[in-house]
C-alpha positions in Angstrom: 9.6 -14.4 32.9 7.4 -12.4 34.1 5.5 -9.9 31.9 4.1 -6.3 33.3 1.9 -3.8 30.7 0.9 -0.7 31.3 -1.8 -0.2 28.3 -2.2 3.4 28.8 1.3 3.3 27.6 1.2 0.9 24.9 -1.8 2.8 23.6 -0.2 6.1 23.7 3.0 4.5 22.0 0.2 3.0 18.7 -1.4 6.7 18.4 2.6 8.1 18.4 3.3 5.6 15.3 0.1 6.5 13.6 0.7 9.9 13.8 3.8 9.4 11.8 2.3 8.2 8.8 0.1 11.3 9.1 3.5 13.5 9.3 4.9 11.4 6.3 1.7 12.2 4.3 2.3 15.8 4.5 6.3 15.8 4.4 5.6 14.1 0.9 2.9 16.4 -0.4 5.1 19.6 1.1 8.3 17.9 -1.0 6.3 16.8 -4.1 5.2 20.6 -4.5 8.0 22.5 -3.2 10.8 20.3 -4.9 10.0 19.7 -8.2 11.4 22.1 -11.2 8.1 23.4 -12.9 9.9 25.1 -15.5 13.1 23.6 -16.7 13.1 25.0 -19.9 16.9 26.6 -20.2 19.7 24.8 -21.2 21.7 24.4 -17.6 18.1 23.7 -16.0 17.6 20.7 -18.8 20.6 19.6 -17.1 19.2 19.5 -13.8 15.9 18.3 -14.2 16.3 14.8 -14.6 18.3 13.8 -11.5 16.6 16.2 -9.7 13.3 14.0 -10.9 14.7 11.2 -9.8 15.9 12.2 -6.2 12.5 14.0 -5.5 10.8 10.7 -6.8 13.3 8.9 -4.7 12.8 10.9 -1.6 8.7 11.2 -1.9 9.1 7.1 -1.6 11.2 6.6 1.2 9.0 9.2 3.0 5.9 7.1 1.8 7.4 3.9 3.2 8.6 5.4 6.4 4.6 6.2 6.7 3.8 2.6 6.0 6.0 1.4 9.0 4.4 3.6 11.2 1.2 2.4 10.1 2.1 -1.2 10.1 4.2 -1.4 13.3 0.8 0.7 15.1 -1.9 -2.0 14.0 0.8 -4.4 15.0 1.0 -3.2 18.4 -2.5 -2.8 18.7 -2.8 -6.6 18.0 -0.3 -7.2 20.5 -2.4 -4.9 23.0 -5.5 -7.0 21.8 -3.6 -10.6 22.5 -2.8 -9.4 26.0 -6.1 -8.2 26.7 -7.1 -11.3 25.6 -5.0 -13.2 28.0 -5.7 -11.4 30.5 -9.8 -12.3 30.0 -8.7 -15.8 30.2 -7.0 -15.8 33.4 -9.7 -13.7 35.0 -12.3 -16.2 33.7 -10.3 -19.0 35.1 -9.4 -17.5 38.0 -13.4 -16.7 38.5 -14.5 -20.2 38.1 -11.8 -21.4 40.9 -13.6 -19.0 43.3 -16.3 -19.8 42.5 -15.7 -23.7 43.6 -15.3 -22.4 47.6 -18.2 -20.1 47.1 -16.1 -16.7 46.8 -16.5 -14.0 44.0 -13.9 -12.0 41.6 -14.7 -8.5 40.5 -16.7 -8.2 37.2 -14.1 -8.4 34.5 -13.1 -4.7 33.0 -11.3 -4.3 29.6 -8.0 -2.3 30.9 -7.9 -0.3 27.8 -10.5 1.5 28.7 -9.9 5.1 30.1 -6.4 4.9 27.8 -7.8 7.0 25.1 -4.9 9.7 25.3 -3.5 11.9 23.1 -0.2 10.9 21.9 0.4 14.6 20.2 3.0 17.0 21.0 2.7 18.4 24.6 0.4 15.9 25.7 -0.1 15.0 29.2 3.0 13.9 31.4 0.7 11.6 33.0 0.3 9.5 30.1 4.0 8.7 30.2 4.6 8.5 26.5 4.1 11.0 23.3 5.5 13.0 20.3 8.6 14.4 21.2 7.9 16.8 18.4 5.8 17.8 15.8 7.5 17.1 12.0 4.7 19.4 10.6 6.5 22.6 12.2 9.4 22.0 10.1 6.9 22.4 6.8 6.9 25.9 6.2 6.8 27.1 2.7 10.2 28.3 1.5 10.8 31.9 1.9 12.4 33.0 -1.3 15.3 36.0 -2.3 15.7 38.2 -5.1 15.8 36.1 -8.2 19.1 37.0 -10.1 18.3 35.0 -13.3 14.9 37.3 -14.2 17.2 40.2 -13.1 19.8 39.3 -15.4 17.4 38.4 -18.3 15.6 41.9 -18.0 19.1 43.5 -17.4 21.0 42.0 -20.6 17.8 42.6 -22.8 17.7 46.2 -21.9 21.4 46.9 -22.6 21.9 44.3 -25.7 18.8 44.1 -27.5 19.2 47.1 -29.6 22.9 46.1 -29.9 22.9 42.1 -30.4 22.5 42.4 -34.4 25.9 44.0 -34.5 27.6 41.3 -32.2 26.0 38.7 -34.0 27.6 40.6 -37.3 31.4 40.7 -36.1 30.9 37.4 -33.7 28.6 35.2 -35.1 26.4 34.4 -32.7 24.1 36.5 -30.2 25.5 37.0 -27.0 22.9 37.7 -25.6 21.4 34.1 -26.6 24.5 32.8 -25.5 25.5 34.0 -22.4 21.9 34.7 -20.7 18.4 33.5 -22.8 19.8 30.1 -23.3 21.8 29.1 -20.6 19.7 31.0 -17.7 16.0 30.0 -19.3 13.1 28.7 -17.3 12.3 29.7 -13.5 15.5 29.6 -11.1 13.6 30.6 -7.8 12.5 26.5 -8.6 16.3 26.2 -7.2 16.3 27.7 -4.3 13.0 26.9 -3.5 13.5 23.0 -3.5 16.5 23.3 -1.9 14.3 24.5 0.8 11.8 22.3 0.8 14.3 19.4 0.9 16.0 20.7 4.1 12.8 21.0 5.5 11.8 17.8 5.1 15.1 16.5 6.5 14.0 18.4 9.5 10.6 17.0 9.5 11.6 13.7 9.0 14.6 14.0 12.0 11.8 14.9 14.0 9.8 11.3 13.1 13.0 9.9 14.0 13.6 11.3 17.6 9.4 10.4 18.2 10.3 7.0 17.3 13.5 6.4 19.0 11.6 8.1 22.1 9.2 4.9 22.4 12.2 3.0 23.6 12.6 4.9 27.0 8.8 5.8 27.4 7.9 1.7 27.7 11.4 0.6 29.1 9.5 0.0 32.5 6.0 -0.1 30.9 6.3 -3.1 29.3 8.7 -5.9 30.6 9.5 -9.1 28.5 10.7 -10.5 25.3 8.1 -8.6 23.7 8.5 -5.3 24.8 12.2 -5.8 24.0 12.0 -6.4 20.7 9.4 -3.8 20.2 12.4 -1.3 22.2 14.8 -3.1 19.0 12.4 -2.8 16.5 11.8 1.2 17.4 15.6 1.8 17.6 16.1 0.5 14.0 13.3 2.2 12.8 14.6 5.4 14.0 18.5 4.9 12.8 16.7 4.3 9.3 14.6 7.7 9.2 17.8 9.5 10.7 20.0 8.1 7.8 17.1 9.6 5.2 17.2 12.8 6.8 20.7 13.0 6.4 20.7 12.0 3.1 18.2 14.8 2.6 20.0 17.5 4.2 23.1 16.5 1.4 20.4 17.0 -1.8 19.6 20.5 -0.1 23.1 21.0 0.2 23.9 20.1 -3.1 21.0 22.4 -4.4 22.0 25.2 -2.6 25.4 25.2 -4.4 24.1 25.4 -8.0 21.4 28.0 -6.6 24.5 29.9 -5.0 26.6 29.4 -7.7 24.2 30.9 -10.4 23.4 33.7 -8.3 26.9 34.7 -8.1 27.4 33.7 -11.9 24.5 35.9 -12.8 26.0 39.4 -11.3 29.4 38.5 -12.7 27.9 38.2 -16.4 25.8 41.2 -15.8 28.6 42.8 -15.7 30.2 41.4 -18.5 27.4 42.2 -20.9 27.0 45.9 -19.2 30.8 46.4 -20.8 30.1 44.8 -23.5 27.2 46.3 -24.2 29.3 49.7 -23.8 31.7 48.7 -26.8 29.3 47.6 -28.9 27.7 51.0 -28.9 30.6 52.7 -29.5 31.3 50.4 -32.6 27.6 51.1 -33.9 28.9 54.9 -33.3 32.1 54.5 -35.6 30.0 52.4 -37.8 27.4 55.1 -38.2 30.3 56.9 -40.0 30.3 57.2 -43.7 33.6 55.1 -44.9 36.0 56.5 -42.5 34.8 54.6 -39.7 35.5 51.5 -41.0 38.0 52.2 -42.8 40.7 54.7 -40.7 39.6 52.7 -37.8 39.8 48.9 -38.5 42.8 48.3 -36.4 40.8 49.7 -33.3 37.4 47.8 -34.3 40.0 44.4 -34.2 40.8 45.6 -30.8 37.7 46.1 -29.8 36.2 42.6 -31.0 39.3 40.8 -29.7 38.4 42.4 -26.2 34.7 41.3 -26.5 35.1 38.0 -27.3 37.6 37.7 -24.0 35.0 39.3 -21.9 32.6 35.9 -23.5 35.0 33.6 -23.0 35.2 34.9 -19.7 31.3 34.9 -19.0 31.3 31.2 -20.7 33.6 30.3 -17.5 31.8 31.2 -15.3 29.0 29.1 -16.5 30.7 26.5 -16.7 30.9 26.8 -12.7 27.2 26.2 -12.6 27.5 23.1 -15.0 30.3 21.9 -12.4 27.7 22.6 -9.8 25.0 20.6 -11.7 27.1 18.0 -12.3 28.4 17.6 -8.7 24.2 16.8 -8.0 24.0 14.3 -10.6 27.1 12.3 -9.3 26.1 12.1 -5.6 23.1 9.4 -5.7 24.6 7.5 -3.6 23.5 9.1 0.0 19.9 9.0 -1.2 19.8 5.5 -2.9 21.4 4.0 0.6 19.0 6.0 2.6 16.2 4.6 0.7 17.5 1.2 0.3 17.5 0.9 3.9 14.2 2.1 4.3 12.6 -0.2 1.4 14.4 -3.2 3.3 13.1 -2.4 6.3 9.5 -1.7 5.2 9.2 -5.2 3.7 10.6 -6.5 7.0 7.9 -5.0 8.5 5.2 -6.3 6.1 6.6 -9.3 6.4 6.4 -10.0 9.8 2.8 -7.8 9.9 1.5 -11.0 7.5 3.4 -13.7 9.5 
């Protein structure tokens, strides 16, 4: 069979899969510092933390790996590139000494890859028939954050129940203001929504690896002919499916994220609420209670009443965090898309070194 090259192409299609691990440096550092919980110091966060640990550890490798395939299948095109070039010397030199036998000369011997130093980057040249497609770093943009609820609702609750909390912890025994907000809503929450973010964007980034990849298939489909450049085309396609399956899985952990962040928010205006009224009754109780005998006494029925109706409004308030648990919970049950994703990408990676050593 014959075998035709075009080495501008083939060395346009390396820089393309060098760049990648490049990309996938930066989609890791951009993931490693926008998706990790720096302060998961309350209660429902300390519920969080470790799976989100785990899937930004998780994610941070697959990323790494799909760097190393870039790298590895690049140097082993470029040997490929080197083995052809090298082929090609021979025949010239052969050819050479043949004409030279009936006294007729060949043209000095010229490496082909020179002149095919092009730029493989995003918007490069037409002429050199293959480059990015796009560039993953646009998709790393540092996450643009909202109003944070949580600090609202922390400031909020203190202002209206600190001066009150002793008397709830009196007739309830327990703060409420420790129960329903300083424990459950500690540490920083904008961590939330900010690696939710960050993992989306790295879904995008890593999407955008993908379609540069898969794009190699076309750009050498008449570039290079042969088994080789065939199973270079397979090798590309497979290598693309797995970096689309990541990103995927990616986009389901932002997902996932965005829920608990959602969640809370809406969890944090319907407590506010609930300690704004409470903190309305417990003033008027500290008002009765400010009155010599009577108050308690005449009025005990009422103060019953009253409690009865706080401890509602808690249970009430204790529901709805238990909405955000649910949300939590749903994260740390739905490895599975990740784990695959990565699994696919580990297999492939020691495919690849394998072969690379072979």
């Amino acid at each position: 069979m014959t075998v035709e090259v075009s080495y501008t192409v083939l060395v346009g299609a390396g820089q393309v899969l060098a760049r990648q691990e490049s990309h996938c440096r930066a989609i890791e550092t951009s993931l490693r510092a926008e998706g990790s919980l720096h302060d998961p110091s309350g209660l429902l966060l300390s519920m969080l933390a470790p799976g989100a640990h785990k899937a930004l550890d998780a994610g941070c490798r697959a990323v790494r790996l799909a760097g190393q395939i870039g790298a590895v299948a690049a140097a082993e095109l470029t040997r490929t590139i080197d083995s052809y070039v090298e082929a090609d010397a021979r025949v010239h030199g052969d050819f050479g000494r043949l004409a030279s036998r009936i006294r007729q000369t060949v043209p000095a011997w010229v490496d082909p890859r020179v002149g095919t130093g092009v730029d493989a980057g995003p918007g490069a040249s037409p002429a050199h028939a293959v480059a990015e497609t796009t560039d993953p770093r646009d998709y790393l943009v540092t996450p643009q954050l909202g109003r944070d609820e949580v600090h609202e609702l922390r400031q909020s609750a203190a202002s209206m129940l600190g001066s009150l909390d002793w008397l709830a912890t009196q007739f309830l025994g327990f703060s409420i203001l420790d129960e329903l907000v300083l424990r459950p809503f500690g540490g920083d929450w904008q961590d939330v929504t900010r690696a939710a973010l960050a993992w989306q964007n790295a879904a995008s980034a890593v999407a955008a690896i993908s379609e540069n990849v898969m794009a190699l298939t076309s750009a050498t489909v008449d570039a290079w002919t042969g088994a080789g450049g065939d199973a270079f085309r397979a090798a590309m396609a497979t290598a693309s499916a797995a970096f689309a399956g990541f990103s995927r899985a990616s986009s389901h952990v932002s997902e996932l994220l965005s829920d608990i962040a959602r969640v809370s928010h809406l969890a944090c205006v319907t407590i506010e609420q609930i300690t704004s009224s409470i903190s309305t009754q417990l003033l008027i109780l500290a008002a009765e209670a400010s009155i010599p005998i009577a108050g308690w006494a005449s009025d005990a029925a009422h103060t019953v009443l009253v409690i009865q109706d706080i401890v509602t409004k808690v249970r009430s308030a204790q529901s709805v965090i238990e909405l955000v648990i649910r949300a939590i919970n749903a994260f740390l049950e739905s490895e599975v898309p990740l784990g695959q994703a990565l699994g696919v990408i580990e297999d492939l990676a020691d495919h690849v070194a394998r072969r690379a050593v072979a």
